[in-house]
N, C-alpha and C positions, 0 to 999 in steps of 0.2 A: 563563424561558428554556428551549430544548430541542431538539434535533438532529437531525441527518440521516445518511445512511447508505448508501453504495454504491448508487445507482441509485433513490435514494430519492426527491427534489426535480424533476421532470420537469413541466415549462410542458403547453402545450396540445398540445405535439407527440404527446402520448399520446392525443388525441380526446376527454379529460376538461374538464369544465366544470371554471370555477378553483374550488379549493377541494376538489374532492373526494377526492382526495389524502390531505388535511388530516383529512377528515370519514370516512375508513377508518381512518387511525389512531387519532382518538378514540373511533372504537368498536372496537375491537381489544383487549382482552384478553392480552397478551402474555404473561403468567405461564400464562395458559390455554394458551399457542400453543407456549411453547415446553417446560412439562410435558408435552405427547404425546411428544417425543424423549428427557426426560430430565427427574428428580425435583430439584425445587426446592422447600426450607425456607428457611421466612423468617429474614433474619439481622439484626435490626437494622431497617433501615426498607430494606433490601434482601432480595434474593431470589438463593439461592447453590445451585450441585448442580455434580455432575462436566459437562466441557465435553460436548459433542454433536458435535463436530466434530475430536476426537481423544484417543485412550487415556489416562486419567490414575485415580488413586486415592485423590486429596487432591482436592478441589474449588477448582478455580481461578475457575467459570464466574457471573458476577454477572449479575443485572436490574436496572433501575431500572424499578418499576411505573411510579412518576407520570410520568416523560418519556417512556417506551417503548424504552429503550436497555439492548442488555448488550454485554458484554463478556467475554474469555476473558483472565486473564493470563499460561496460556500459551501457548493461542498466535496469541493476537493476533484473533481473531475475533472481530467487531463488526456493529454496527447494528441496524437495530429490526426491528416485525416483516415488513415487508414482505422486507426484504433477508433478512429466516430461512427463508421461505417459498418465497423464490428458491432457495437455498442448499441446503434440504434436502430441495426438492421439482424442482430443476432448472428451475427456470420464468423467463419473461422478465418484466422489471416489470409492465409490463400484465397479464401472469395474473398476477401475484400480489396483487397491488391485487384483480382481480377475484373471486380465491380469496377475501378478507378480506372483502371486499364480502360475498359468498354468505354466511359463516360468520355475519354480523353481520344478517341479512337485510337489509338495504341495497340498495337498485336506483340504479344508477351514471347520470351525468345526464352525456351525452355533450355538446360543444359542438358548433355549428351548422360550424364548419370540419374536425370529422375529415373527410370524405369527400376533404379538399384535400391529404391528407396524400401523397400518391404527387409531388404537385407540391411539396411545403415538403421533402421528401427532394431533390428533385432539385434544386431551391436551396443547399442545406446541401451537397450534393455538388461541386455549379459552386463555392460557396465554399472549398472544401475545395482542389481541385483547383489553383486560382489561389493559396490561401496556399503551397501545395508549391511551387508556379512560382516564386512569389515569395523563399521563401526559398531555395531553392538557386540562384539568381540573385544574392541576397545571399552566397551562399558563394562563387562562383566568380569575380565583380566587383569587391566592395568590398575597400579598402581593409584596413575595420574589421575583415573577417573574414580579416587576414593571417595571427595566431596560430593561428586555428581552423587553415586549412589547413596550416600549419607543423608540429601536430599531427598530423592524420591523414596527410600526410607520414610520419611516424615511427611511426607505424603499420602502415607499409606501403600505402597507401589511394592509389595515383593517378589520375589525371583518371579513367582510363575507369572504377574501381571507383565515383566521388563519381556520376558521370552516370550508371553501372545502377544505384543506389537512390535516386539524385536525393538524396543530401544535401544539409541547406543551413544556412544559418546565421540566428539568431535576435536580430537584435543588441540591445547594449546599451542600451535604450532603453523606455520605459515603454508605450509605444501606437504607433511604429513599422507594425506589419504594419495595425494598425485606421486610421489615417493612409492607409496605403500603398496600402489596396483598398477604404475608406471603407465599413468593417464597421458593419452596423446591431445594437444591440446584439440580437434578435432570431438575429441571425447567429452571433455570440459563444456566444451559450448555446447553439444549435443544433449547432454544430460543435466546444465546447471551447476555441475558439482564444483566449480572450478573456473580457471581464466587467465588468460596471460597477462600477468600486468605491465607496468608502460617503461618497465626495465626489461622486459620481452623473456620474464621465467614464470612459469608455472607455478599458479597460487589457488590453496584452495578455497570455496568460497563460505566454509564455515569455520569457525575454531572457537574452542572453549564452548561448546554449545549441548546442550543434551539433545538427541536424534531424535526424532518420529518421521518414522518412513510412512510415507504415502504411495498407497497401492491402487489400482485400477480395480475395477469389479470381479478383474477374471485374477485377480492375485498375485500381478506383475508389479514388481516396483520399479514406479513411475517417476518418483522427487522424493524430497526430505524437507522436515522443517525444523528450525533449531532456534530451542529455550534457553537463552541466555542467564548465567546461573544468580541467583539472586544475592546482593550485598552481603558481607561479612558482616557481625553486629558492631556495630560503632565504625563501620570500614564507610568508606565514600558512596557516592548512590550510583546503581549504572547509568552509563549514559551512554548506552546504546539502544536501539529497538529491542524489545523483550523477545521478539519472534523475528525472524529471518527466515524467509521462506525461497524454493525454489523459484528461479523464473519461469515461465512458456518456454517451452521447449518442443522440440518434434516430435517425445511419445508424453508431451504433459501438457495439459489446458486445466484451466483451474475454472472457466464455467463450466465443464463437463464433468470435472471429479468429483466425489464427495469420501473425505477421509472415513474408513473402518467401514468403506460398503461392503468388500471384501469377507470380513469377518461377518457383517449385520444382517447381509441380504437372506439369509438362510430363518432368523427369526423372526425378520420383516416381512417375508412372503407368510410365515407359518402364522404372524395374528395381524395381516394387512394392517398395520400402522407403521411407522418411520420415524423416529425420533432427530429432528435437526438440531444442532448445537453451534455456537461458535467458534469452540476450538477444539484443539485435542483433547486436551485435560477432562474439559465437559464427557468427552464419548467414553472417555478410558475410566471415569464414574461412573454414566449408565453399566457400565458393563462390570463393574467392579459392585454394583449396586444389585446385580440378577435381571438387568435390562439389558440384553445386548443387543437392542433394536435399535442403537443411536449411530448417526452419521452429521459429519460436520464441515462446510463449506471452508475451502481453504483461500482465506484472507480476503474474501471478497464477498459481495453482495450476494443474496439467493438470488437465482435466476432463473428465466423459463428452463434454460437447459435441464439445469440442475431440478427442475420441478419437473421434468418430463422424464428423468432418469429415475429419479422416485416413484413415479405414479405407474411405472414398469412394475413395479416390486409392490406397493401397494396402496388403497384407495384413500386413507386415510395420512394426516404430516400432521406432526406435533412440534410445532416452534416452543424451544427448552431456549428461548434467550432470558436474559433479565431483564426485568420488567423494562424499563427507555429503551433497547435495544428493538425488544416486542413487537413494540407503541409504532419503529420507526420505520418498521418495513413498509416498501411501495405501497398502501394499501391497496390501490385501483388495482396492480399489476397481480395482487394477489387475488383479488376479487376475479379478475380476468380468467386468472390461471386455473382458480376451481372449476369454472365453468367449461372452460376450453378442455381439460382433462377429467373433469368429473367426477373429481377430486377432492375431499373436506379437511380442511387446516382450522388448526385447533392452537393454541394459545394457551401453556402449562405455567402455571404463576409458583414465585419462589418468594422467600420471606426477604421484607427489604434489604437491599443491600448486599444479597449471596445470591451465589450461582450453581450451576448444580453440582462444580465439583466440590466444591466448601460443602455444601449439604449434604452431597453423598458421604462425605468425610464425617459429619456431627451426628446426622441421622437418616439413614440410609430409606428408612422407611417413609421416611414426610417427602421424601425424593419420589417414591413408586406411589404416594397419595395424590402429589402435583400433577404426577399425569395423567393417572387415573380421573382428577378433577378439569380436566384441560379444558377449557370454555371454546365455542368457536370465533374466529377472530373476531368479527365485526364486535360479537358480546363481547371481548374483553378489553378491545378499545373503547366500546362506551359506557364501561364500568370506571377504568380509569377517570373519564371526562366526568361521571357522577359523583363519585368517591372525594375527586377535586373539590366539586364547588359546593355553596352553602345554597339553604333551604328556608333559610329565617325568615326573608319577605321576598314582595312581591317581583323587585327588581333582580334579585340572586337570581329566585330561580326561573325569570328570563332570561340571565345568563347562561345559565347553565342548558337551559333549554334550548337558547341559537348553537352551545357550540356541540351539542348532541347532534343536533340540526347537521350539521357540517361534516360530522364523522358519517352518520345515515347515509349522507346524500351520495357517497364514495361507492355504496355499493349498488353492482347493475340491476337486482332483482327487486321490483315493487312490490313481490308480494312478503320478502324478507323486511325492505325497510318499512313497511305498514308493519309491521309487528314490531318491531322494536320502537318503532315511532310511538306505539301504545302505552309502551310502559314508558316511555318520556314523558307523554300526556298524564299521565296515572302519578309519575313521582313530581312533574314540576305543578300539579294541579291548572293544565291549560285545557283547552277542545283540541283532539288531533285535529279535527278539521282546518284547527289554527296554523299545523304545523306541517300541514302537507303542502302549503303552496311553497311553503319557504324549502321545504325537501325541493321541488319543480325550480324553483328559482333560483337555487343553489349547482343545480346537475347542467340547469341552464348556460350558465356565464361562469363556471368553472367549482372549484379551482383544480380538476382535473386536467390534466394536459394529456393523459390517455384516450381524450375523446377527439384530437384534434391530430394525435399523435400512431406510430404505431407500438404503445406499452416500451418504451425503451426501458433497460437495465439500469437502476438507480446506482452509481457506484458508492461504496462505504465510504463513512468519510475517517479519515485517519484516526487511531484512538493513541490518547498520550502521546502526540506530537511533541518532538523536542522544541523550543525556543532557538532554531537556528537563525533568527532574525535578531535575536539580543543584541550579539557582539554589531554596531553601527558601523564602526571603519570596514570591518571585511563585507559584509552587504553589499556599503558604497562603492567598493572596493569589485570587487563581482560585478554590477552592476553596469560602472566604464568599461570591463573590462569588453562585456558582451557588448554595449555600445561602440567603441572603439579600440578594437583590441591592440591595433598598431601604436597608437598613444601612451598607453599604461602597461603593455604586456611584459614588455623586457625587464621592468620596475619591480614588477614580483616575483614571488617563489612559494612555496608551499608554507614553510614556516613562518613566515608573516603571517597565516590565519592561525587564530591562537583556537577557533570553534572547527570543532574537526568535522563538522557535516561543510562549512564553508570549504574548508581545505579539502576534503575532497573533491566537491564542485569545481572547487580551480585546478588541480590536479588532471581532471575529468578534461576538461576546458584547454590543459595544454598540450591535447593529442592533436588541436586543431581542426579533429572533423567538422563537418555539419554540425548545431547545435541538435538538432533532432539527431542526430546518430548521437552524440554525447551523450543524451539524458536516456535515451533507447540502452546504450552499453551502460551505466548506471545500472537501470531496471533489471536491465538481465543477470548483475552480478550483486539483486537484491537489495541496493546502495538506492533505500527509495527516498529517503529524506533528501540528499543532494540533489536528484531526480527532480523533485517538486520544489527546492529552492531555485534551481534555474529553470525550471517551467514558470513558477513565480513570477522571475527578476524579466523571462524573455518577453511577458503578454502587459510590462508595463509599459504605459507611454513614453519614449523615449522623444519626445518634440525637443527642438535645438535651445541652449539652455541660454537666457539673455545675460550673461555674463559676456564681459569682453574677451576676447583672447588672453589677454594679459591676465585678466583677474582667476579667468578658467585654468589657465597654469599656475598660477600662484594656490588656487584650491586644489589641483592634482598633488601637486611639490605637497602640500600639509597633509593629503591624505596620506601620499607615501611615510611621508615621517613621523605622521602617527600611529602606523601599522607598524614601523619599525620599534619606536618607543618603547609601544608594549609588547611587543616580540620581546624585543631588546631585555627588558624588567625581567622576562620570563626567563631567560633565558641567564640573566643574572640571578635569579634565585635559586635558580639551579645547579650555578655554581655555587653558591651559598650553600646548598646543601651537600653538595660532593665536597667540601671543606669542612661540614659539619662529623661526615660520618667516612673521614678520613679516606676519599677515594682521590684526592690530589692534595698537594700540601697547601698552606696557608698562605705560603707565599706566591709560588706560581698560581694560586687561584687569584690572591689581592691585584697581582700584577695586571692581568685581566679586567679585575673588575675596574680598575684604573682606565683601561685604555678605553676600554666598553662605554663607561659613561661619559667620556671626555670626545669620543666621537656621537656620542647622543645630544651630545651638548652641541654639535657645531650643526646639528639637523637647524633647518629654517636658516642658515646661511650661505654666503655666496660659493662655499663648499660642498654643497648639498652631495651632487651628484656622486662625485668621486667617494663622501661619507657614507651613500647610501649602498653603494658598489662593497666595502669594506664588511659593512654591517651585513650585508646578503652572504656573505662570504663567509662569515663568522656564525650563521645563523646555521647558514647549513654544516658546518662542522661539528655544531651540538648534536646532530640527527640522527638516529641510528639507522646503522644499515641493514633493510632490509634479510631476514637468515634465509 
């Protein structure tokens, strides 16, 4: 088994014969690929060094030779190597495919339909186009989507704001939109919208979600992103992703888009500024605020792309994040970026703890004051740093003063960090003369890695990640299976995982591809949590465990029957409750529960096997079948 990776799994839409894909990454060297950036020793039956994609001192940054996967855990940077190549070299999948191709000497076997590819684009588009139609015709219509609009009601959102982004609604239903507009799955994969799942029917890839379509500059709809509706009061908490966004696709890159440019670029050319945000919400504020100069990166890092698409339309960019958000962007990458485009980035501050759609919401006008007051970056990162530290004596504010020091030294212009260094010198009472060498000795020996690097794209790191590492048996469980699938595979089934980001991982897992195609096919049908739990489980050391044979089986046997266990409880409670609210009678339910725990009871004996066959049996008859 082995996996996939942000823009990694792409059909023929790339002009590649099938297969070739497949046949770069087996000749790929990744440990070769990705020691050019950054020194990897071998750890175990892995490969570990500091990240490449952001400041650290302790090595967080793993490989997996044999499947071609790493990982960063901190901060969250993944995939194999076509996706590093993109990443560190700013390249779109096809060149980078084509870069590994070269490196490998490899000559790439095109199929007989790229030349058709301006036409399967403009298919992918007309589908695109019609699913937008469709769901915001779903929001505005149906019934089903009473709550949704009830919500953005209370948001502030009325009619005219739902009609200028064409929101729409996703409904609660498994293949709905593929129904609706008799999607081929060809389509599905072309546009994101959809995907055949491993029962081989057509399934769409959002439901129950509120729409925001995402449009290209020229007012094509390209993807869609879907807000998951918020908790009932006193109802359970969601536990899904909030956001669900499209994957890469053939007319969709998500470092080149930037949401509502379409709408913006008309009054961002008209007063050369830019307003960037971090999500929808944020832009559909500016613009509900009499700002409709804002645009917003979808689900990913700013990036040069993204910063050269901008500085098309105008000289000035106003970063609208909240405040820690602000603080964390590449700084050097940004410092780079003004210089290279010639371009000034400005840094719009909100009151703690809100963002500017909550602002625009309370007071519309302290929203169009923040930007009007926008600091330039570097000042409002070392406002931050002052604001932090204390002033009362001698030793404070030499704290304060090295770590101003630190923030200065990020940026490349000396005649910039001599002035700010000034008013370091003026507020911690030092001689700048004190504080220039340590500016020199700081730029010297780091801690930029854009001086040794070429500016690679920092990726986000995940915000309100679920706890899919909680549940311990299905972990463990996940774990052997990727180590030795032939030992433990036949052992399980889906409803053994009681944590549904595991159970889809293992689900994922029993298509049997590649692991890199697995976690690749995850990615694309937005399924990024399981994605990153077996990118996780694949970049750990798996060295041979000094347990005997014997005692190794005997630990398999207890994990199996502790996954069983508590399946098993669940699975009894739920008959518990179809007895409570009279969906089976009392007796045919007791009867059950009888048998239920009397074969839980023989788990850990020389009956195991044949009990644990029963119990799989039974597990899946609770299960509903897919509609």
């Amino acid at each position: 088994m082995s996996a996939g990776v942000r823009g990694a799994h792409y059909p023929s839409s790339v002009g590649l014969a099938d297969g070739e894909i497949e046949r770069v990454r087996a000749g790929t060297d990744i440990v070769a690929i990705i020691s050019e950036r950054t020194a990897l020793k071998r750890a175990g039956t892995r490969w570990s060094g500091l990240c490449p994609f952001h400041t650290e001192r302790s090595p967080s940054f793993s490989v997996n030779a044999a499947d071609g996967i790493y990982y960063c855990f901190g901060c969250h940077a993944k995939g194999d190597a076509i996706t590093f190549v993109r990443e560190t070299q700013h390249l779109d999948f096809i060149e980078a495919v084509e870069y590994l191709a070269g490196r490998a000497g490899m000559e790439l076997q095109h199929d007989e339909g790229s030349g058709a590819a301006r036409q399967q684009r403009k298919q992918f588009l007309d589908v695109m186009e019609r699913a937008v139609a469709w769901y915001h015709q779903q929001l505005l219509e149906t019934p089903e989507a009473g709550a949704a609009r009830n919500y953005l009601r209370s948001r502030g959102y009325d009619g005219e704001t739902v009609r200028q982004f064409k929101l729409g609604w996703a409904p609660d239903d498994w293949d709905s939109l593929c129904r609706a507009l008799d999607l081929s799955p060809k389509d599905l994969e072309g546009t994101g919208l959809g995907f055949v799942n491993k029962r081989g029917r057509k399934q769409d890839a959002l439901r129950a979600r509120i729409i925001f379509p995402i449009f290209d500059s020229s007012g094509h709809a390209i993807a869609v992103g879907g807000r998951v509706m918020p908790p009932q009061p006193g109802g359970p908490p969601v536990s899904e992703a909030k956001y669900k966004n499209s994957p890469e696709t053939p007319i969709y890159s998500k470092r080149r888009t930037l949401y509502a440019l379409n709408w913006a670029k008309a009054e961002v050319v008209k007063k050369s500024e830019i307003v960037v945000c971090e999500g929808y919400t944020d832009v559909i504020a500016f613009f509900r605020a009499g700002i409709p100069r804002a645009v917003a990166t979808c689900g990913t890092a700013l990036s040069e792309d993204h910063f050269r698409t901008m500085r098309n339309f105008a000289n000035r960019i106003v970063l609208a994040y909240d405040g820690d958000s602000a603080g964390q962007n590449a700084a050097a990458s940004v410092y780079q970026w003004e210089q290279q485009f010639d371009a000034e980035v400005a840094v719009a501050s909100f009151p703690q703890g809100m963002d500017p759609a909550e602002l625009a919401q309370k007071d519309p006008e302290a929203l169009r004051l923040a930007l009007e007051q926008a600091e330039p970056f570097l000042q409002f990162r070392l406002r931050r740093v002052m604001d932090a530290g204390k002033f009362d004596t001698p030793e404070n504010r030499a704290r304060v003063a090295q770590a101003a020091v630190a923030v200065i030294a990020e940026h490349p212009s000396d005649l910039v960090r001599d002035q700010y260094l000034q008013e370091v010198a003026d507020k911690c009472r030092v001689e700048i003369d004190a504080l220039r060498p340590k500016v020199v000795a700081a730029r010297r020996s780091g801690p930029l890695r854009e001086e040794s690097r070429d500016a690679v794209t920092t990726p986000k790191a995940p915000e309100q990640a679920p706890d899919f590492m909680a549940y311990r048996p299905g972990v463990e469980a996940l774990r052997r299976l990727l180590r030795d699938p032939e030992l433990i595979g036949g052992r399980l089934t889906s409803a053994m995982f009681l944590d549904s980001i595991q159970r889809s991982a293992f689900e994922a897992l029993e298509s049997g591809e590649l692991l890199v195609r697995v976690i690749d096919d995850l990615e694309r049908r937005g399924e990024e949590w399981p994605a990153m739990l077996l990118t996780m489980l694949s970049v750990e050391d798996t060295s041979v465990s000094n347990l005997t044979p014997s005692a190794e089986e005997s630990a398999l046997d207890e994990l199996v029957a502790q996954l069983l266990r508590n399946a098993g409880q669940e699975g009894l409670n739920d008959i518990n409750r179809q007895i409570r609210d009279g969906s089976i009678t009392a007796e045919s339910g007791l009867s059950v529960i009888r048998d239920v725990r009397h074969r839980l009871d023989l788990l850990g004996g020389p009956q195991q096997i044949e009990i644990e066959e029963d119990l799989r049996l039974w597990l899946a008859s609770l299960e509903e079948p897919l509609a």
